[in-house]
PyMOL Python script that loads the backbone (N, CA, C, O; Angstrom):
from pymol import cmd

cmd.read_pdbstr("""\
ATOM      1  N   UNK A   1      30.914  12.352  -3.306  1.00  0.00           N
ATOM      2  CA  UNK A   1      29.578  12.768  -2.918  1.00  0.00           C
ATOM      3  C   UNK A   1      28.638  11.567  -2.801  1.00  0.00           C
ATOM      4  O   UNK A   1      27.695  11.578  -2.010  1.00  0.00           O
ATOM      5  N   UNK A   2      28.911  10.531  -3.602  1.00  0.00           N
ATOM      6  CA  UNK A   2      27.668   9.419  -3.531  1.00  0.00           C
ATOM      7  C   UNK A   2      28.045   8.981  -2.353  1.00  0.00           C
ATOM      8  O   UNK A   2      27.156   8.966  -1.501  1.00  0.00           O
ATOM      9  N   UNK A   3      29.436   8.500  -1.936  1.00  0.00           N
ATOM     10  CA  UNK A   3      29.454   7.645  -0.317  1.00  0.00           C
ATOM     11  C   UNK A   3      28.612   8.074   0.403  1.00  0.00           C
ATOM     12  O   UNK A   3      27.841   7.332   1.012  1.00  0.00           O
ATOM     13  N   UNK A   4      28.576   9.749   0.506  1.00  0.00           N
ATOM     14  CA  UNK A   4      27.600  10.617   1.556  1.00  0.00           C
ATOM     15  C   UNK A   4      26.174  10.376   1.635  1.00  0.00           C
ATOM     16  O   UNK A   4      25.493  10.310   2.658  1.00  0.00           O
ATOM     17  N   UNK A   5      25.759  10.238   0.280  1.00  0.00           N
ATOM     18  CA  UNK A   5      24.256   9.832  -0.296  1.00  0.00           C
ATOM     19  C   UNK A   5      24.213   8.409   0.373  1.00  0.00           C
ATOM     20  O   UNK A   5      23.288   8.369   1.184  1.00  0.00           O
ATOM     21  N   UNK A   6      24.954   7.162   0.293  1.00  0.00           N
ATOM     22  CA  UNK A   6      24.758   5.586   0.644  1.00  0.00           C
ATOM     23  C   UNK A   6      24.612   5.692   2.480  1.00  0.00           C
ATOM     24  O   UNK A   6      23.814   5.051   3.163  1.00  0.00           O
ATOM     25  N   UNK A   7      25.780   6.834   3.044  1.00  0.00           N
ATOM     26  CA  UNK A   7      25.490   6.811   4.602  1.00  0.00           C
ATOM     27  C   UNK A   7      24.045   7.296   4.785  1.00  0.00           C
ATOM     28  O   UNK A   7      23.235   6.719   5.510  1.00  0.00           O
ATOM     29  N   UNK A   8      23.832   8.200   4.203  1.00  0.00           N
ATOM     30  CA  UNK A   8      22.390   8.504   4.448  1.00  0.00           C
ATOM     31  C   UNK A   8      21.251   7.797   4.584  1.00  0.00           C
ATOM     32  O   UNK A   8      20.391   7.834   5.463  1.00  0.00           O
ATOM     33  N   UNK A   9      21.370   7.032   3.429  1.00  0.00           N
ATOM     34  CA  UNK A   9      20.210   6.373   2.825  1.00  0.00           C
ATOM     35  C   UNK A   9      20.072   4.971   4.085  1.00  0.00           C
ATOM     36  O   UNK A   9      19.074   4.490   4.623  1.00  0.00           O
ATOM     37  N   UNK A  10      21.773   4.583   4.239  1.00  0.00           N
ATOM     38  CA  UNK A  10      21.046   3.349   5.133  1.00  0.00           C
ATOM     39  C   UNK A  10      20.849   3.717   6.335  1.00  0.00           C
ATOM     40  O   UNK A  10      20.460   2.801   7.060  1.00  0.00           O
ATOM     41  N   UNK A  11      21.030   5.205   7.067  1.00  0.00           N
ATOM     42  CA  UNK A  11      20.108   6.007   7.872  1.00  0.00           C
ATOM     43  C   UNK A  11      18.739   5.540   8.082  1.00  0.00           C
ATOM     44  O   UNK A  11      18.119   5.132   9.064  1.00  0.00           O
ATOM     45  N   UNK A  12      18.434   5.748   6.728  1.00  0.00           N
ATOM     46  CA  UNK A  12      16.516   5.780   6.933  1.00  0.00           C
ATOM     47  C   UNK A  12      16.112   4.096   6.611  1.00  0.00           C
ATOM     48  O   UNK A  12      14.927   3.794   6.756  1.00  0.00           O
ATOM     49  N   UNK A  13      17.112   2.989   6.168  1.00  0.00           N
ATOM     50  CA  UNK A  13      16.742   1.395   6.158  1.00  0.00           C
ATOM     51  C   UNK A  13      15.705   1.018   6.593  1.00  0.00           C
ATOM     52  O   UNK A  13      14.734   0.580   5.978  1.00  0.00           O
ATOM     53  N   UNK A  14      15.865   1.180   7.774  1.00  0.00           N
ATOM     54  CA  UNK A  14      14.620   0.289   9.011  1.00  0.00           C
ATOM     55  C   UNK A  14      13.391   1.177   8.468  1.00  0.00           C
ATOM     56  O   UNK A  14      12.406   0.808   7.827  1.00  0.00           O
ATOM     57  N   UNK A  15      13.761   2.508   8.935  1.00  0.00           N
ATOM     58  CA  UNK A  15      12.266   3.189   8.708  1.00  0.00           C
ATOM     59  C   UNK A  15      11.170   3.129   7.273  1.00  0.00           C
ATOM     60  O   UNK A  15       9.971   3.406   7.254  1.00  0.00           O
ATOM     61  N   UNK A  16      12.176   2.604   5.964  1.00  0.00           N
ATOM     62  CA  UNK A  16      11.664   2.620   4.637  1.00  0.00           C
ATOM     63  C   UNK A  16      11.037   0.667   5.396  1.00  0.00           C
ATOM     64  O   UNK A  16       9.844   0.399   5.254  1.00  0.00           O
ATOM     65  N   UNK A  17      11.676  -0.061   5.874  1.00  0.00           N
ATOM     66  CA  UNK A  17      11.452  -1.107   5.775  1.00  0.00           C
ATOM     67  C   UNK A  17       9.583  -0.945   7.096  1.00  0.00           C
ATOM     68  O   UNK A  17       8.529  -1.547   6.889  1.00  0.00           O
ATOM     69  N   UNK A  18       9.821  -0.143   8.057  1.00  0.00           N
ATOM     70  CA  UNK A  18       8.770  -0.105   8.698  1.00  0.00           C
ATOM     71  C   UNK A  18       7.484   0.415   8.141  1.00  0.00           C
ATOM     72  O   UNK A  18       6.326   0.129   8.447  1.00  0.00           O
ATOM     73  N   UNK A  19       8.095   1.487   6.995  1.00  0.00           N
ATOM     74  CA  UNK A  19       6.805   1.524   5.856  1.00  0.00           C
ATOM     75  C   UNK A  19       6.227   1.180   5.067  1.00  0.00           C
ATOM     76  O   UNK A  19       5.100   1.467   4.663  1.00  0.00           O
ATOM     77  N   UNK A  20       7.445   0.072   4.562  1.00  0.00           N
ATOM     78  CA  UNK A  20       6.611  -1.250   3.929  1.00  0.00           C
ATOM     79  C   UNK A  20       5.732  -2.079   4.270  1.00  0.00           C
ATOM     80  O   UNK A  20       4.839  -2.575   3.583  1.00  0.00           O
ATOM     81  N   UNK A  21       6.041  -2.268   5.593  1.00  0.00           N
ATOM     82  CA  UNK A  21       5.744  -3.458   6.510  1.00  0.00           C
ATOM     83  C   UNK A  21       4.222  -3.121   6.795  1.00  0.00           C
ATOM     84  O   UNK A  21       3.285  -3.912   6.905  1.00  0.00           O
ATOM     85  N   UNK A  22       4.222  -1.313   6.915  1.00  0.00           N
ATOM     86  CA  UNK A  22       2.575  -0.426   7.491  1.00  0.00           C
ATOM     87  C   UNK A  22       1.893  -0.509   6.215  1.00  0.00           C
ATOM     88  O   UNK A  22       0.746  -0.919   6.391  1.00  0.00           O
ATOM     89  N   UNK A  23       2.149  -0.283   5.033  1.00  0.00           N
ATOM     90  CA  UNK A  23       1.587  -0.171   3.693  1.00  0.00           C
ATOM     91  C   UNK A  23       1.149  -1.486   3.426  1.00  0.00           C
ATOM     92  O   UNK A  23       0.064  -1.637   2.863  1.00  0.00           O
ATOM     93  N   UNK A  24       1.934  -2.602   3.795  1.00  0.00           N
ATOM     94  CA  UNK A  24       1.387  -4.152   2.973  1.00  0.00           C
ATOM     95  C   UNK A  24      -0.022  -4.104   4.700  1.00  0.00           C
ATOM     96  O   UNK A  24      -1.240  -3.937   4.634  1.00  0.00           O
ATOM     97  N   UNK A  25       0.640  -4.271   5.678  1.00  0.00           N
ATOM     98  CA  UNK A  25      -0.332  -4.057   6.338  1.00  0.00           C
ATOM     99  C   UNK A  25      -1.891  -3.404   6.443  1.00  0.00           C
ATOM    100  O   UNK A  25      -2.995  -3.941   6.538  1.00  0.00           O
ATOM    101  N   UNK A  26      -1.471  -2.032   6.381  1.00  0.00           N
ATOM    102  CA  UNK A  26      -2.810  -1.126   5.996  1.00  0.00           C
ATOM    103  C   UNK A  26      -3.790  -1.964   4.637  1.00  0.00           C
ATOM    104  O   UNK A  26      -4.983  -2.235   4.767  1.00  0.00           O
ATOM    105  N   UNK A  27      -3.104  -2.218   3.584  1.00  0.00           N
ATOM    106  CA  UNK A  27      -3.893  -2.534   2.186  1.00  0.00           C
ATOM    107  C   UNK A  27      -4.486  -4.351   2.728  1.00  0.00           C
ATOM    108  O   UNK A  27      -5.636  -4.611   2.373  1.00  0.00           O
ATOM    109  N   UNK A  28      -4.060  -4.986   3.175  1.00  0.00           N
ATOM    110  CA  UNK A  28      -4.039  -5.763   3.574  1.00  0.00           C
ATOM    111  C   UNK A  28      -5.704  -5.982   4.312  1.00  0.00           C
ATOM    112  O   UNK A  28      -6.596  -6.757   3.968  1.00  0.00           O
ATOM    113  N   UNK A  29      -5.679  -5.141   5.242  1.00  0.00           N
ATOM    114  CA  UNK A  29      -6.895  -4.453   6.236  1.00  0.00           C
ATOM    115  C   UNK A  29      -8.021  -4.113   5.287  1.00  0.00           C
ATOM    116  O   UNK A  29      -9.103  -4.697   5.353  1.00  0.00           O
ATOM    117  N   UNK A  30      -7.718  -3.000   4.252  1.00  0.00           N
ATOM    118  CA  UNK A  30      -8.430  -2.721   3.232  1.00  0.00           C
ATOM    119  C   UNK A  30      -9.169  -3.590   2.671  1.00  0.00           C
ATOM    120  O   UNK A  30     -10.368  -3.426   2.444  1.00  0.00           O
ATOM    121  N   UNK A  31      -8.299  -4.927   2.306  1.00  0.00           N
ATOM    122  CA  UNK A  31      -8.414  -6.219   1.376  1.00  0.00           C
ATOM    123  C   UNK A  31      -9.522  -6.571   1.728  1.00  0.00           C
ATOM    124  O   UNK A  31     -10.529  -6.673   1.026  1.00  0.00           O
ATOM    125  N   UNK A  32      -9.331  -6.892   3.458  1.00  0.00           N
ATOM    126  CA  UNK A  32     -10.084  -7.899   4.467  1.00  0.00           C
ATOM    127  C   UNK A  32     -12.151  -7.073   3.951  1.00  0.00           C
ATOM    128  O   UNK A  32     -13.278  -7.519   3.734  1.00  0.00           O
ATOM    129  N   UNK A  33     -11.658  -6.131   3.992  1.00  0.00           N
ATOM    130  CA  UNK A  33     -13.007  -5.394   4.285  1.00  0.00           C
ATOM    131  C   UNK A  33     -13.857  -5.824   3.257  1.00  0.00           C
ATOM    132  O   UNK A  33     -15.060  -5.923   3.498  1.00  0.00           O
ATOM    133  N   UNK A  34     -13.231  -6.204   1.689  1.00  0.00           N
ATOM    134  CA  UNK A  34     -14.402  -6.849   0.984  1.00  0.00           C
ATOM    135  C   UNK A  34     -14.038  -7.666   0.501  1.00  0.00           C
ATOM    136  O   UNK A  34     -14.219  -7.900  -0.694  1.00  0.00           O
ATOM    137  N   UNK A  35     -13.308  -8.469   1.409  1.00  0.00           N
ATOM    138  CA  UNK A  35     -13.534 -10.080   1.272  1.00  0.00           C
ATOM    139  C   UNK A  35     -12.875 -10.933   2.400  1.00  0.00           C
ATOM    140  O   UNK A  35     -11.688 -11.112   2.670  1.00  0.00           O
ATOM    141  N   UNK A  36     -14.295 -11.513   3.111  1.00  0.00           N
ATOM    142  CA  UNK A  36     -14.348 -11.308   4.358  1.00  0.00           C
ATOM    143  C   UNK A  36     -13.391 -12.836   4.423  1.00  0.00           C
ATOM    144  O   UNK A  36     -12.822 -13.017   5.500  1.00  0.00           O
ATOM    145  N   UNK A  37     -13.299 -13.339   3.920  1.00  0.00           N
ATOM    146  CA  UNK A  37     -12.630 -14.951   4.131  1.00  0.00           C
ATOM    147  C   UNK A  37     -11.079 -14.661   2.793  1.00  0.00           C
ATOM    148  O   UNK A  37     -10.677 -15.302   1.822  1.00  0.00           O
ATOM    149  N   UNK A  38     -10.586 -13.191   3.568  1.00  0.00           N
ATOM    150  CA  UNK A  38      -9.325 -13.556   3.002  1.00  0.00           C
ATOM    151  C   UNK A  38      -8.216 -14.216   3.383  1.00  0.00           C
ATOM    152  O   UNK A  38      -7.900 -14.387   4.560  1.00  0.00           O
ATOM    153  N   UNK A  39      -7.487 -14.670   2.262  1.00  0.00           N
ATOM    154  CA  UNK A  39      -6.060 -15.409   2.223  1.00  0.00           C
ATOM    155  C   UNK A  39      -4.997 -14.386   2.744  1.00  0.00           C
ATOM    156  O   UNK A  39      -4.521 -13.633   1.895  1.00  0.00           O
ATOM    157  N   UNK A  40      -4.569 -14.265   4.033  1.00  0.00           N
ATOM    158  CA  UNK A  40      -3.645 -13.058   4.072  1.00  0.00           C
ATOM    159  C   UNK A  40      -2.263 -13.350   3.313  1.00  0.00           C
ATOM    160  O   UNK A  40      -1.542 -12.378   3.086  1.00  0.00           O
ATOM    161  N   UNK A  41      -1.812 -14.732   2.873  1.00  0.00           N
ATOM    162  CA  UNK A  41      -0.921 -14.886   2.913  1.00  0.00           C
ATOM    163  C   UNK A  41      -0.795 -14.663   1.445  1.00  0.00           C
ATOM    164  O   UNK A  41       0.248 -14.222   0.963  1.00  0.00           O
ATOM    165  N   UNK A  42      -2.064 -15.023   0.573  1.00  0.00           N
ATOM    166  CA  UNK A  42      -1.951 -14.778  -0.907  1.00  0.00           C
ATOM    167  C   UNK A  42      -2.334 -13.196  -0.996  1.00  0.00           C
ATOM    168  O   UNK A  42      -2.112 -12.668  -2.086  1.00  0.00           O
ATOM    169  N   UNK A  43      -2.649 -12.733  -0.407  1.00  0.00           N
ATOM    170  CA  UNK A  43      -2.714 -11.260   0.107  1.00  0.00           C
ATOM    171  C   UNK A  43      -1.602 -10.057   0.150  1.00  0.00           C
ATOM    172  O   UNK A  43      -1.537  -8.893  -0.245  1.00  0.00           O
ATOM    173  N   UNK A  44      -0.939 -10.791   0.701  1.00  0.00           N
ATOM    174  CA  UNK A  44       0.533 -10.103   0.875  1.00  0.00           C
ATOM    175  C   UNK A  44       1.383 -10.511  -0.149  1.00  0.00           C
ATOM    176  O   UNK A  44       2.356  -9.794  -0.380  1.00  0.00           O
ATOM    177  N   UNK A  45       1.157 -11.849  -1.024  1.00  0.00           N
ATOM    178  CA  UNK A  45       1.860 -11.385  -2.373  1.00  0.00           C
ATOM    179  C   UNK A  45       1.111 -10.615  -3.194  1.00  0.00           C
ATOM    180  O   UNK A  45       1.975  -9.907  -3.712  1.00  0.00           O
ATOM    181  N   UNK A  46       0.211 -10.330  -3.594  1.00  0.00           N
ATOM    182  CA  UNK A  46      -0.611  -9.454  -4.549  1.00  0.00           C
ATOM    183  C   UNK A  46      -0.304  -8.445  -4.059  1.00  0.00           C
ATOM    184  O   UNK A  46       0.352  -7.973  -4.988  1.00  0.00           O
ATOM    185  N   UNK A  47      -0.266  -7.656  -3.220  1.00  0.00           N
ATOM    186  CA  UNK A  47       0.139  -6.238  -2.482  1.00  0.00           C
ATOM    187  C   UNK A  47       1.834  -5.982  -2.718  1.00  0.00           C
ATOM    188  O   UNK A  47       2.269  -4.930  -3.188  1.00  0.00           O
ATOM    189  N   UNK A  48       2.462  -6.819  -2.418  1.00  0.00           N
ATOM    190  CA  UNK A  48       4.191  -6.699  -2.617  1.00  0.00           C
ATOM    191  C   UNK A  48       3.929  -6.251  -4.512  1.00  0.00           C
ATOM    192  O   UNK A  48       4.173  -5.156  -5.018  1.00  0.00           O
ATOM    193  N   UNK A  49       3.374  -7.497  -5.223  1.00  0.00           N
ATOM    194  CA  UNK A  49       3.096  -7.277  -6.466  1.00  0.00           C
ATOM    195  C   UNK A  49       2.910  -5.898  -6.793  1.00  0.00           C
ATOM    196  O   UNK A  49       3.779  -5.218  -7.340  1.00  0.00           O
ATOM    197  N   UNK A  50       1.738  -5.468  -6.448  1.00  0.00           N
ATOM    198  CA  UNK A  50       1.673  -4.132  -6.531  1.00  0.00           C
ATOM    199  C   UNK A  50       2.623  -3.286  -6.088  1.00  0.00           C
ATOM    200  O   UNK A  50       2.601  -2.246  -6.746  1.00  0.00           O
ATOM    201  N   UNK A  51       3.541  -3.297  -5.154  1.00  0.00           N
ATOM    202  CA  UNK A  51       4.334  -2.299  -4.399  1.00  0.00           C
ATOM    203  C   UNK A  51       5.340  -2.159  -5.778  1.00  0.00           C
ATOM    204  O   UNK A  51       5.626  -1.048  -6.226  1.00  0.00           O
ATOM    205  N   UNK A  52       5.787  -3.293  -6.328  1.00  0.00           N
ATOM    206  CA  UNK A  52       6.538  -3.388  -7.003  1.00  0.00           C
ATOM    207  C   UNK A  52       6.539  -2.817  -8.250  1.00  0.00           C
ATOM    208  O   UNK A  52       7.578  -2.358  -8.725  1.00  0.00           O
ATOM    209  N   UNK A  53       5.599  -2.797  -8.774  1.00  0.00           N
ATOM    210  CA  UNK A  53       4.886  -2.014 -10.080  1.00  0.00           C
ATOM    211  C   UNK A  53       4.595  -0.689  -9.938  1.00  0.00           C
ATOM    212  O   UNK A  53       4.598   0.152 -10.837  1.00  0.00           O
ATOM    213  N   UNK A  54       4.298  -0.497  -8.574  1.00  0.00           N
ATOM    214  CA  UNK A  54       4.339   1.087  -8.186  1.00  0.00           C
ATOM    215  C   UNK A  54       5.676   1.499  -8.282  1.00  0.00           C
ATOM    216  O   UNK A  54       5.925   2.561  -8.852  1.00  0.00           O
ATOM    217  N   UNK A  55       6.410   0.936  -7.892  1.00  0.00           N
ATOM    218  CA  UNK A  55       7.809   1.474  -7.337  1.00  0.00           C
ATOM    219  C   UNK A  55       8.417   1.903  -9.213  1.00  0.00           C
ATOM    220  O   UNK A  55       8.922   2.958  -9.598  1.00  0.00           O
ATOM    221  N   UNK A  56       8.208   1.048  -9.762  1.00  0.00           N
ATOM    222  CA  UNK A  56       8.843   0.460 -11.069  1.00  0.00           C
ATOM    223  C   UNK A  56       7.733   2.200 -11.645  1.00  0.00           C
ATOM    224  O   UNK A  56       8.042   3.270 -12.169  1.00  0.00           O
ATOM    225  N   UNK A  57       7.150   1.920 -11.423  1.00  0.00           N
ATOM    226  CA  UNK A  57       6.073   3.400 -12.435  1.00  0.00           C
ATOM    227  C   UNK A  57       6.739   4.615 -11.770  1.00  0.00           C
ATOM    228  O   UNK A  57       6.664   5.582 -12.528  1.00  0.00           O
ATOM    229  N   UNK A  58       7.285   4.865 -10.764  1.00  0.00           N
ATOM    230  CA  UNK A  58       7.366   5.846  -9.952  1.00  0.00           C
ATOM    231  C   UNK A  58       9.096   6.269 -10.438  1.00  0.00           C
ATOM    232  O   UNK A  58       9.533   7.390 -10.702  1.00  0.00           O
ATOM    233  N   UNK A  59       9.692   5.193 -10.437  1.00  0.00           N
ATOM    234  CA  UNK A  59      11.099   5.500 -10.573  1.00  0.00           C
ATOM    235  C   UNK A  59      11.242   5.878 -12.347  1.00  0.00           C
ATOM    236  O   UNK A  59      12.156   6.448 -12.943  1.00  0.00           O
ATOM    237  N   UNK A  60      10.339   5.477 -12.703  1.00  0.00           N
ATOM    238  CA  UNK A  60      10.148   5.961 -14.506  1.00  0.00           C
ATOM    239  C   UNK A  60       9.996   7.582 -14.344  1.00  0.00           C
ATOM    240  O   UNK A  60      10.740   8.378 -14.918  1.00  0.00           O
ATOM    241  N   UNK A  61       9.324   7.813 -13.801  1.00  0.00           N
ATOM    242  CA  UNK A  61       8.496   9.478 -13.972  1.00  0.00           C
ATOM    243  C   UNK A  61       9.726  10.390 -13.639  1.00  0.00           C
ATOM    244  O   UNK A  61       9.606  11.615 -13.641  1.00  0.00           O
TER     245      UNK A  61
END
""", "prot")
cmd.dss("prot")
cmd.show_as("cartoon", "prot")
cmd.util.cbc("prot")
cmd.orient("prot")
């Protein structure tokens, strides 16, 4: 049964990866809005940061 679960999952790869890509993006945008001389690049690690701690809180529950 798990093989079935792994074909699946790398089914949806790209698309989990295109929602990462929209989420660091979107927050990113967010960022910009109150603080107008942002670092996108130190930007997008603080946001991954966060993704990561989300992910980590989420897979606890």
């Amino acid at each position: 049964m798990a093989d079935l679960e792994q074909v699946e999952i790398h089914r949806y790869r790209r698309e989990l990866e295109h929602d990462v890509r929209h989420l660091v993006k979107k927050y990113c945008r967010i960022m910009s809005w109150e603080v107008p001389e942002l670092d996108e690049k130190e930007a997008d690690k603080l946001i991954f940061m966060a993704l990561r701690e989300a992910l980590d809180q989420v897979e606890k529950e």
